[in-house]
SEMI-532276 format. One record per residue: residue in one letter; x, y, z of N, C-alpha, C in turn. Coordinates in steps of 0.001 Angstrom, whole numbers, plus 524288, in hexadecimal, padded with zeros to 5 digits. Layout:
# SEMI-532276
aXYZXYZXYZ;...
***
This chain:
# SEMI-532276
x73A4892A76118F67380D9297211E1A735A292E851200A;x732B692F3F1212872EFD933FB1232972D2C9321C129F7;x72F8B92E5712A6872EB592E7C1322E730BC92AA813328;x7316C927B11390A734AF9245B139AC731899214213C0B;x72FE391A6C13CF372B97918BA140C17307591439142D6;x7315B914391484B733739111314B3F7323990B7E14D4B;x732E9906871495772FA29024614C61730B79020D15308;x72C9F9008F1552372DD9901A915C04730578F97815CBD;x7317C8F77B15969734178F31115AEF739AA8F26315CA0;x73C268F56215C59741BC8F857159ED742848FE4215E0B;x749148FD1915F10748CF901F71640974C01906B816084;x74881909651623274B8791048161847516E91048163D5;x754869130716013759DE91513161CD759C7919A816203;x75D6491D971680775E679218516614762B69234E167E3;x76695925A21644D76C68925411663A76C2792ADF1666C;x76DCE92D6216C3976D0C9338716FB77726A933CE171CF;x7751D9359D170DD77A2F9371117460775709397217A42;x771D793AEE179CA770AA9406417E6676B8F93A32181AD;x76C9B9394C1858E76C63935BE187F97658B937C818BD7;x7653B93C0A18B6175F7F93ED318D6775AAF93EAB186F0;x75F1B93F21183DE75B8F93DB717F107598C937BB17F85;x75CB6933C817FFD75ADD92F81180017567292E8318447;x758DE930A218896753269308718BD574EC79321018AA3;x74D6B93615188BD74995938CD18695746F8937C9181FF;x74A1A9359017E4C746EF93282179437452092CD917AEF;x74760928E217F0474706926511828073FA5926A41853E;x7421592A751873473BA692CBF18959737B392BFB1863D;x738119304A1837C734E79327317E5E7324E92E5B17C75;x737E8928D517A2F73449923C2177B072F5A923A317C0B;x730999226417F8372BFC91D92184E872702923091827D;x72960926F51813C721809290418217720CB9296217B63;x723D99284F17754720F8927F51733771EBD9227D17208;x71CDE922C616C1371AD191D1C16B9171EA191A59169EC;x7233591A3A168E3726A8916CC16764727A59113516D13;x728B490CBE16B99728849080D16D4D72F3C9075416E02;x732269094116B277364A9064316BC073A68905A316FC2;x73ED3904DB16F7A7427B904C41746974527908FB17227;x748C290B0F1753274D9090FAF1738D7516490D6017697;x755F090CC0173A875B4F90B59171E875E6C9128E17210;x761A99131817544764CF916E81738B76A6A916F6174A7;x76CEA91AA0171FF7727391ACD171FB7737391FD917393;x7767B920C7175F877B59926501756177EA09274717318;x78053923DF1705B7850F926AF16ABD7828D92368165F3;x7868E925681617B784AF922E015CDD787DD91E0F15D19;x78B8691C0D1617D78E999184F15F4078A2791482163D0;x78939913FB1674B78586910311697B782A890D7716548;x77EFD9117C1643A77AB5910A015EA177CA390DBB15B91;x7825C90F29158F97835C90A261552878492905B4156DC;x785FE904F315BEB7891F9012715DA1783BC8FC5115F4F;x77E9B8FF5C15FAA77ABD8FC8815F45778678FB4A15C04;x778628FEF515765777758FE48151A977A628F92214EBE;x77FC58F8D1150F0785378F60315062781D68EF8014FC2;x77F548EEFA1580C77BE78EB2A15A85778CF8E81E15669;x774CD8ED751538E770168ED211503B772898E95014AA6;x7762C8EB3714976777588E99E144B77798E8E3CD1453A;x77BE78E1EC14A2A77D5B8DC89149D277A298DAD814E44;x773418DC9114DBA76E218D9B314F9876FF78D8EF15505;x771DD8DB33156D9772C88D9FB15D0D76EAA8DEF51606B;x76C238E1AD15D79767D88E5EB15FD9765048E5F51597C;x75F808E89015CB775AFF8E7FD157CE75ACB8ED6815590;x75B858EE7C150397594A8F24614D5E758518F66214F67;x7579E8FB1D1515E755468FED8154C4750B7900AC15024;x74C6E9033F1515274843905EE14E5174B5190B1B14BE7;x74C4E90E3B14E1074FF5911A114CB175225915141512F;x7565A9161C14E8375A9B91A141510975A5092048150E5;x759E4922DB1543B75AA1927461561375E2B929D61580E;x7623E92DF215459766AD92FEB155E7767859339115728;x767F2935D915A1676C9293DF515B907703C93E75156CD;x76FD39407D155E1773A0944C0151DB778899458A15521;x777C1947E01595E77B7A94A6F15E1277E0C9475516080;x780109438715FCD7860893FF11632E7894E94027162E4;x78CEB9400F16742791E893F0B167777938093A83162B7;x7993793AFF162E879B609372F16098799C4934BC15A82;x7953F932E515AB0793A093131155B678DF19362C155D9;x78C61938F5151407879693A0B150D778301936C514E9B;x77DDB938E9150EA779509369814C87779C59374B147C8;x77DC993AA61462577DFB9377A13DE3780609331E13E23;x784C29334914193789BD92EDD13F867882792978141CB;x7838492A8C1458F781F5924A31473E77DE892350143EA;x779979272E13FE377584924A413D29779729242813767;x77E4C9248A13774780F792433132887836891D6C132EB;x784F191D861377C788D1918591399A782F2915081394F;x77E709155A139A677AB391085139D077A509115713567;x779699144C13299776D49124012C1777AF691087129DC;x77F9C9117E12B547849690BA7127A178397906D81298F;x7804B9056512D7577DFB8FF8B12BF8778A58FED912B1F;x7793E8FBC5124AE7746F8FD8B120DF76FA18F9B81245F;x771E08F7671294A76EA88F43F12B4176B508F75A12DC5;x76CEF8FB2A12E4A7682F90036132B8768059038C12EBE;x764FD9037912BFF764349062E1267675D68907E012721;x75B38903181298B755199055512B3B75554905C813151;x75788908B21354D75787909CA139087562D90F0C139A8;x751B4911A713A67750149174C13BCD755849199113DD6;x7579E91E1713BB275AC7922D113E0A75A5F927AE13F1B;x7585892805143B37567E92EC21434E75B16931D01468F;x75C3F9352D142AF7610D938491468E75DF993D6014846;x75EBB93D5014E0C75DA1942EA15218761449455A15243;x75F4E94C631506775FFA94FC81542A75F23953B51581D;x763D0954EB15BF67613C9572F15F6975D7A95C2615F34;x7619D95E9715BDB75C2C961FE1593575E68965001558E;x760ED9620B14EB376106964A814B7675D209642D14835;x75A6D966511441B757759649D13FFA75BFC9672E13BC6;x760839684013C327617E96A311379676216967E013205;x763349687412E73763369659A129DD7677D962D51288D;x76CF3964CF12A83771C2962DC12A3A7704C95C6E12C56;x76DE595C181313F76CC89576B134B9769AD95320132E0;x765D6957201308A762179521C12EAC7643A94ED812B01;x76979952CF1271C76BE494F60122FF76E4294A40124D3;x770B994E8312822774B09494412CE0774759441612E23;x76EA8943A212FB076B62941881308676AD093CBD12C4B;x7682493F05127357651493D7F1238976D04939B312252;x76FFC93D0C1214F7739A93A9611EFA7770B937381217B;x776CD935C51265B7786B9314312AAA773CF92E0112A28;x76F0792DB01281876B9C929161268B768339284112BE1;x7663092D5312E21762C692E43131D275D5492D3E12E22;x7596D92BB81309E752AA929ED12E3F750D692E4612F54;x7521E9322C1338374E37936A1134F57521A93964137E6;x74FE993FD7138EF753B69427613CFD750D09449B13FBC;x74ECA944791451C74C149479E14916750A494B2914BBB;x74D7994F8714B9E750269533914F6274D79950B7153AA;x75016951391584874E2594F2D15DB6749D49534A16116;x745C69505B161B3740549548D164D074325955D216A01;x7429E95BDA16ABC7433395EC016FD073FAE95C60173B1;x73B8E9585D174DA7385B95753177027357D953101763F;x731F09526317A6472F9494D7A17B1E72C3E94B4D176DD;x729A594EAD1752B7244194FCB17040728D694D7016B89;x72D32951AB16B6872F2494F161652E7317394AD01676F;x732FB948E7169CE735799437A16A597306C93ED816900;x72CA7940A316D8E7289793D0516BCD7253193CD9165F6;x7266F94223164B57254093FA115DCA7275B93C7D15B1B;x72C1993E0215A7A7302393A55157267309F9355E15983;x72FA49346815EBD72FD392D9A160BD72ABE92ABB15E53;x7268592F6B15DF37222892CF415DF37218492B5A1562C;x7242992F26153EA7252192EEB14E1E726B492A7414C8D;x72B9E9289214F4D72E74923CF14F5772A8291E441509E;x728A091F1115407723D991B75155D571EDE91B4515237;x71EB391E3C150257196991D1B14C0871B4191EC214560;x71F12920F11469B71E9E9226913FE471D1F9260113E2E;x7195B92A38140F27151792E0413E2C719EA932D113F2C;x71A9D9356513AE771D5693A2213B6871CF493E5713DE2;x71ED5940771402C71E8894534143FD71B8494AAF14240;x717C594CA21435F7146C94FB71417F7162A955B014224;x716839582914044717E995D9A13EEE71D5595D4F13F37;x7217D9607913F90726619622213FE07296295D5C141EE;x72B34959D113FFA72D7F954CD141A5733F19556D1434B;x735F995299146AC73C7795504147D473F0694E781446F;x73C2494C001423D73DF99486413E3973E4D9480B1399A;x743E2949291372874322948DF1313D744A89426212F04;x742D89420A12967743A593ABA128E67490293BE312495;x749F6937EC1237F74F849378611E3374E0B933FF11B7D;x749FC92EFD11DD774A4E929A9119447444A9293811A21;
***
C-alpha cells in the first residue's frame, strides 16, 4: 500500500484519550475534502465495544480507524492488536498516531499490532489538512510525508 483513499460513504473513527484533539481533527475534517461523518472514542475499550456493535451488524463498518498510541488503560497497539483477532476487520484501514514519535522502535510497534500506516500527528492546521485531504483523494503527500504504509 503506498497511500490510503477513504470511501466518503463510511464514517471515520478516531479513538483520542485528549478530548481537544478530537475537536480539532473534528474541525480540520469540515474544511478538508473528505465527506464523511467522524465517530470517536476516548479509550480503546469504547472502540471495541463498538467494533463489538460492528461485528454483530448492529453499526456499519467504519471507513477507517484512527488511533493515539498514548492511552490510558488500553494503548493504540493493544487496541489495533484486539481488532485484528477478528479476521472479520481484516480490511478495515488502521492507522496508528503519534503524538510525536517517528522513532523506529514505534513504527515496529505499529507494523507488528497490524496497523496499515503510522502518522506522526501534524503540529498544525496545514499538516492535518494534508493527511485528511490524502485520505479523501488518495494522492500521496508531496515532499517529506509524516505517513509511513506497512501493507
Amino acid at each position: 500500500m503506498s497511500t490510503l483513499h477513504v470511501p466518503n460513504d463510511r464514517d471515520i473513527v478516531l479513538v483520542d484519550d485528549d478530548e481537544l484533539e478530537i475537536k480539532l481533527f473534528a474541525r480540520f475534517m469540515t474544511l478538508s475534502l473528505l465527506n464523511n461523518a467522524l465517530q470517536s472514542f476516548t479509550t480503546g475499550e469504547e472502540f471495541l465495544s463498538f467494533m463489538n456493535e460492528v461485528d454483530q451488524e448492529k453499526r456499519p463498518v467504519p471507513a477507517i480507524a484512527m488511533i493515539d498510541v498514548r492511552m490510558p488503560v488500553m494503548n493504540g497497539f493493544e487496541v489495533v492488536q484486539a481488532v485484528r483477532a477478528n479476521p472479520s476487520f481484516s480490511e478495515i484501514p488502521m492507522v496508528v498516531m503519534f503524538s510525536n514519535s517517528d522513532a523506529p522502535v514505534d513504527e515496529q510497534k505499529a507494523r507488528d499490532a497490524g496497523a496499515d500506516a503510522y502518522i506522526v500527528k501534524p503540529q498544525g492546521f496545514q499538516g492535518y489538512l494534508q493527511i485528511l485531504n490524502m485520505l479523501a483523494t488518495g494522492q500521496e503527500i508531496e515532499g517529506d510525508s509524516p505517513v509511513t504504509y506497512f501493507k
